[in-house]
C-alpha positions as CSV (number, residue, x, y, z in Angstrom):
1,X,4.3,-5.1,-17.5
2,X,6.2,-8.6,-16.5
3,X,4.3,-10.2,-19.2
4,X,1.4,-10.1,-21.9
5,X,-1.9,-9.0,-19.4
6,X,0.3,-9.8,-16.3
7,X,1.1,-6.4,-14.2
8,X,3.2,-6.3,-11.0
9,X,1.4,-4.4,-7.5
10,X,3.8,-3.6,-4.6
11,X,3.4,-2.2,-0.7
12,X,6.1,-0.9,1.1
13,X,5.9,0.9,4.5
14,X,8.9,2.8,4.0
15,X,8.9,4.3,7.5
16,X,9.8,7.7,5.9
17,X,13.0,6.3,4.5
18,X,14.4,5.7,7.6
19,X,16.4,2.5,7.3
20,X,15.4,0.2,10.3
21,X,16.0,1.8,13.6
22,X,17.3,5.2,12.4
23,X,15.4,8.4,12.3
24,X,16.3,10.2,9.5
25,X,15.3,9.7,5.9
26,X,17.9,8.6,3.4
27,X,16.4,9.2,0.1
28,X,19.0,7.6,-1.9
29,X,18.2,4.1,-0.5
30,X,14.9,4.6,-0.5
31,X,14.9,5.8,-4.5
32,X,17.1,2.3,-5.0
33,X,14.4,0.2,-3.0
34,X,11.3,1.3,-4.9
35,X,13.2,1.2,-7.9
36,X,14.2,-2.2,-7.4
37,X,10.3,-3.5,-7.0
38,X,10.2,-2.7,-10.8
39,X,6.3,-2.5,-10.6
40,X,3.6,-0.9,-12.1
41,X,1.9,0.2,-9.3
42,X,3.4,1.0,-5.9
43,X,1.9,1.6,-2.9
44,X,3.6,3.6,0.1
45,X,2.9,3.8,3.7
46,X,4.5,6.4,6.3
47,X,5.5,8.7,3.4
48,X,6.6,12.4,4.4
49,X,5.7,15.7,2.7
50,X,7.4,18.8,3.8
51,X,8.9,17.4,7.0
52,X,11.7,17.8,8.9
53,X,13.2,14.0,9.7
54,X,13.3,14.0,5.6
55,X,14.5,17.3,5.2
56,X,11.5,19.0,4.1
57,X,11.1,16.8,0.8
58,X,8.2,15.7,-0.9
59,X,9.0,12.3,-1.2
60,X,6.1,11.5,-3.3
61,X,7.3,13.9,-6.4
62,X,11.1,13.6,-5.5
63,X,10.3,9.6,-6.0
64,X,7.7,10.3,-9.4
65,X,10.2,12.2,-11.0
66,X,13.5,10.3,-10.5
67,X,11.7,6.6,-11.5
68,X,9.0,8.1,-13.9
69,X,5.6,7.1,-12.5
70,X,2.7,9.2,-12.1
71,X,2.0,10.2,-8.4
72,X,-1.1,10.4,-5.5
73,X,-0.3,11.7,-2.2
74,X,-2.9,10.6,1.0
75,X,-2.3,12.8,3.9
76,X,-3.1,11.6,7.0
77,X,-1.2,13.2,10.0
78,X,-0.4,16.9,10.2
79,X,3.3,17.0,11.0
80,X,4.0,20.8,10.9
81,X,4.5,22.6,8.5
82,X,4.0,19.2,6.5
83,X,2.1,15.7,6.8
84,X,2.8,12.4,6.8
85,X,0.3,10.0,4.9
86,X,0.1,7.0,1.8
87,X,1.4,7.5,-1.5
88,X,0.9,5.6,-4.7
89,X,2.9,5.4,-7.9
90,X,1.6,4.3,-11.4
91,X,3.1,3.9,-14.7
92,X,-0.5,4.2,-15.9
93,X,-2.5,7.4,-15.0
94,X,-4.6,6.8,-12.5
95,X,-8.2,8.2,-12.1
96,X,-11.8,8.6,-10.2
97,X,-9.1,9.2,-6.9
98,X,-10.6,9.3,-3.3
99,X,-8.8,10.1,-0.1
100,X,-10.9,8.8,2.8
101,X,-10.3,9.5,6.3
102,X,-10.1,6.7,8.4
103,X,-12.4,6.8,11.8
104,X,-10.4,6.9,15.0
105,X,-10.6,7.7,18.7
106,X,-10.1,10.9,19.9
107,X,-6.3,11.4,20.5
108,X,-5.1,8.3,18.6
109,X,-3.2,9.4,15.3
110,X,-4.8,9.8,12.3
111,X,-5.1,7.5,9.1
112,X,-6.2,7.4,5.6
113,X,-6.9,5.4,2.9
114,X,-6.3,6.0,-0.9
115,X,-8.4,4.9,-3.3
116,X,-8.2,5.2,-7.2
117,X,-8.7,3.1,-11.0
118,X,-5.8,2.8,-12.8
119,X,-5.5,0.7,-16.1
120,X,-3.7,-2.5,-15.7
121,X,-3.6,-6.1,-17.8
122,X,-6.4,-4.7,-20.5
123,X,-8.8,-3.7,-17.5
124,X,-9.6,-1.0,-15.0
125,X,-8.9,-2.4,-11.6
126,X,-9.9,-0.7,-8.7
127,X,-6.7,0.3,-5.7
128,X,-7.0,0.8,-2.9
129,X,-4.1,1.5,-0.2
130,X,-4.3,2.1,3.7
131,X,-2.0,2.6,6.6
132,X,-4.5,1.0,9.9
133,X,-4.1,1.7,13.4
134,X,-1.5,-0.3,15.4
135,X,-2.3,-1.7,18.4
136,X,0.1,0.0,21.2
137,X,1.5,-0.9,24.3
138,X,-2.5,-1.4,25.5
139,X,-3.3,-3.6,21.9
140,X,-6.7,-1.4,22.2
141,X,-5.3,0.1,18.5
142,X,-6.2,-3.0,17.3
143,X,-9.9,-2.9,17.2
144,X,-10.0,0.3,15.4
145,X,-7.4,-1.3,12.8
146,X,-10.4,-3.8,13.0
147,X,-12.9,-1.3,12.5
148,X,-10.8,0.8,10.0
149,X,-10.4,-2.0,7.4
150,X,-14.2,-2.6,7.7
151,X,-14.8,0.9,6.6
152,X,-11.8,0.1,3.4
153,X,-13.5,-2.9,2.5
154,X,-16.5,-1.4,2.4
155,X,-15.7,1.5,0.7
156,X,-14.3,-0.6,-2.4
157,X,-17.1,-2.9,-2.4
158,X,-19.1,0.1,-4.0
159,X,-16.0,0.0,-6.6
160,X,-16.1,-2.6,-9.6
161,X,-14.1,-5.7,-10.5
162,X,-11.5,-6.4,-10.7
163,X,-10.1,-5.4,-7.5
164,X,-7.4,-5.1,-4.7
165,X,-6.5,-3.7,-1.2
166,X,-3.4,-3.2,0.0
167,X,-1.3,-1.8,2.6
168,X,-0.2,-2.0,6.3
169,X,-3.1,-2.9,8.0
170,X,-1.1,-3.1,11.5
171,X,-3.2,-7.0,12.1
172,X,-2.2,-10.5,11.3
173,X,-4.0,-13.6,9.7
174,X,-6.7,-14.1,12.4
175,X,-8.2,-11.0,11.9
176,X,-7.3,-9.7,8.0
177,X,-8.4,-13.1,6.3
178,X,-12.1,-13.0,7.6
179,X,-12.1,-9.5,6.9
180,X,-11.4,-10.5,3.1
181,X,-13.1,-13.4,3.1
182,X,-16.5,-11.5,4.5
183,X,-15.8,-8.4,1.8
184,X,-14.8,-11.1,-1.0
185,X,-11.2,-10.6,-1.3
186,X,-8.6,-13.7,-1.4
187,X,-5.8,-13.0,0.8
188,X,-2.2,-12.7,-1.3
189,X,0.3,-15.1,-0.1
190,X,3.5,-13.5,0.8
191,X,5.1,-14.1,4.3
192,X,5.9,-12.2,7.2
193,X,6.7,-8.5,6.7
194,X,7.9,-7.3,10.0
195,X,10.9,-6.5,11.5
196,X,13.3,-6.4,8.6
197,X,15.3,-7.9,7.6
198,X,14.1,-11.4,9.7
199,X,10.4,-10.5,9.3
200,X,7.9,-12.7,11.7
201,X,5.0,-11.5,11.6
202,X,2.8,-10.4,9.3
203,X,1.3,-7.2,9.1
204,X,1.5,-6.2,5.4
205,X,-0.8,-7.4,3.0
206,X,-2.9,-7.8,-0.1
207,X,-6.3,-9.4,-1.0
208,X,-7.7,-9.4,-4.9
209,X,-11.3,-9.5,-6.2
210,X,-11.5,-10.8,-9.9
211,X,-7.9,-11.3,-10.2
212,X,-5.4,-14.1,-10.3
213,X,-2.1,-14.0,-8.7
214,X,0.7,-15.4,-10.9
215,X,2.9,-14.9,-8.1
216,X,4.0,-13.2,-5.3
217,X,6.5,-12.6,-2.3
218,X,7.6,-10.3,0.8
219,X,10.7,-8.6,-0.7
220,X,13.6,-7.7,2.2
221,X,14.8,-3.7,1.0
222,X,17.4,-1.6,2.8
223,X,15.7,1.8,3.4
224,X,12.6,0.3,6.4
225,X,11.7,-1.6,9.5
226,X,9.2,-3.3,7.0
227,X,9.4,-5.8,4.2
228,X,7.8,-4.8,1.2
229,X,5.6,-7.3,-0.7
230,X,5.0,-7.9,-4.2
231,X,2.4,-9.8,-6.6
232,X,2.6,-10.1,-10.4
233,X,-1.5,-10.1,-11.3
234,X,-4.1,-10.7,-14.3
235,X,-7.6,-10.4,-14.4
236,X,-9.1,-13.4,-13.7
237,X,-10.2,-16.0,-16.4
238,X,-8.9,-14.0,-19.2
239,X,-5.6,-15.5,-21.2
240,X,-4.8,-11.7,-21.9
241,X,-5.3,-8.0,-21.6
242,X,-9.3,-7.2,-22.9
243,X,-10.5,-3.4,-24.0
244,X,-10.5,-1.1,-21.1
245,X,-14.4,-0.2,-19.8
C-alpha cells in the first residue's frame, strides 16, 4: 500500500516479454518492469504458459515467485503444447475467481477475461482484466472488441462495489468511454499506451465504480510494444481502509 486505505492497480500488455519489435521473451526485463510498477495488484495481457517464443516458461509463477505476489492465470489461445492468455498478480489473496470466455467469430483468435475479489484499502473490490479483439487490417475486429467489453461490463455489473475493469481492450476513447459511462464506470485518466516508447494512441485502460483515483499515469517499461498504466485507488468517500465484507 502507497498510503493509509490508498492501493496501487496496474495493466501491462507485456507482449510475452518481447521487448518492442522482437520475438522472443526476455524474462529478465520483463521481471524488472513489473517489478518496477510496485503495485498491489497487476494485471497482464499476452502472457505465455508453456510456450516456445518464451522458452517454455510459465511466466505467471516464474513472475509470482521471484516478486512475491499471489498468481491467476486466464488462458485464452491454445499455443501448443501451451497457451497464451491474462494473468494477474496480488499481494492480497484473491478469491470468488472466474475465467470467462470472450464471444468471437469463427476463426478470429480467442480471448478471455479474468475476473476475481481481492482485498484492497479496507474493502473487497471486485477485478476484472481482459485482453479484447483488435481490429485488423479489415478494422471488422473492432466490433467484436465492441461486443466483447459489453459482455465484461456486464459480467461485473452482477459483482459488488467497489469496482474496476481493466486491460487492453484493443479500442480508443470514442468507443470505451460510453461503454463505461453506460455500465457506470469512470474512465481512468492516463494517456496514450501504444507504440512504446512514444505512445499515441490509446488502447489500454481502466474505469472504477465506487472508487476514487488519487492518481494515475501510462508508465513507458522496457520489456513491450505497450505502455503500462498505473492508478493509486481508495474507496470512494471513505478517509480510510473500513472492515472487509
Amino acid at each position: 500500500m502507497t498510503q493509509r486505505g490508498v492501493f496501487r492497480v496496474a495493466c501491462w500488455n507485456i507482449h510475452h516479454g518481447a521487448p518492442g519489435s522482437t520475438w522472443f521473451a526476455k524474462s529478465e526485463s520483463l521481471i524488472a518492469g513489473v517489478a518496477q510498477l510496485d503495485a498491489d495488484v497487476v494485471v497482464l495481457c499476452e502472457v505465455d504458459h508453456r510456450v516456445w517464443r518464451s522458452r517454455f516458461r510459465n511466466q505467471t509463477q516464474m513472475l509470482a515467485k521471484r516478486l512475491g505476489y499471489h498468481a491467476l492465470f486466464a488462458p485464452a489461445r491454445r499455443l501448443t503444447p501451451g497457451w497464451y492468455g491474462n494473468a494477474l498478480l496480488s499481494r492480497s489473496l484473491p478469491r470468488r475467481t472466474e475465467v470467462l470466455a470472450l464471444p468471437a467469430r469463427r476463426g478470429a483468435e480467442n480471448r478471455s477475461a479474468l475476473l476475481t475479489a481481492i482485498p484492497l484499502g479496507g474493502r473487497a473490490v471486485s477485478v476484472a482484466g481482459a485482453h479484447l479483439q483488435n481490429a485488423g487490417r479489415s478494422g471488422s475486429g473492432r466490433i467484436e472488441a465492441i461486443a466483447q467489453l459489453a459482455v465484461v461490463t456486464a459480467a461485473m455489473a452482477a459483482r459488488p462495489n467497489p469496482a474496476l475493469i481493466t486491460g487492453d481492450f484493443n479500442l480508443t476513447e470514442e468507443f470505451v468511454e460510453p461503454a463505461f459511462a453506460g455500465a457506470g464506470l469512470t474512465a481512468v485518466p492516463t494517456g496514450p499506451t501504444y507504440p512504446y516508447p512514444n505512445a499515441r494512441r490509446r488502447i489500454d485502460w481502466m474505469g472504477v465504480r465506487g472508487l476514487k483515483v488519487v492518481s494515475s499515469e501510462a508508465v513507458a517499461l522496457y520489456g513491450s510494444d505497450h505502455l503500462a498504466i498505473t492508478a493509486d485507488l481508495m474507496p470512494a468517500g471513505r478517509d480510510g481502509p473500513q472492515p472487509e465484507k
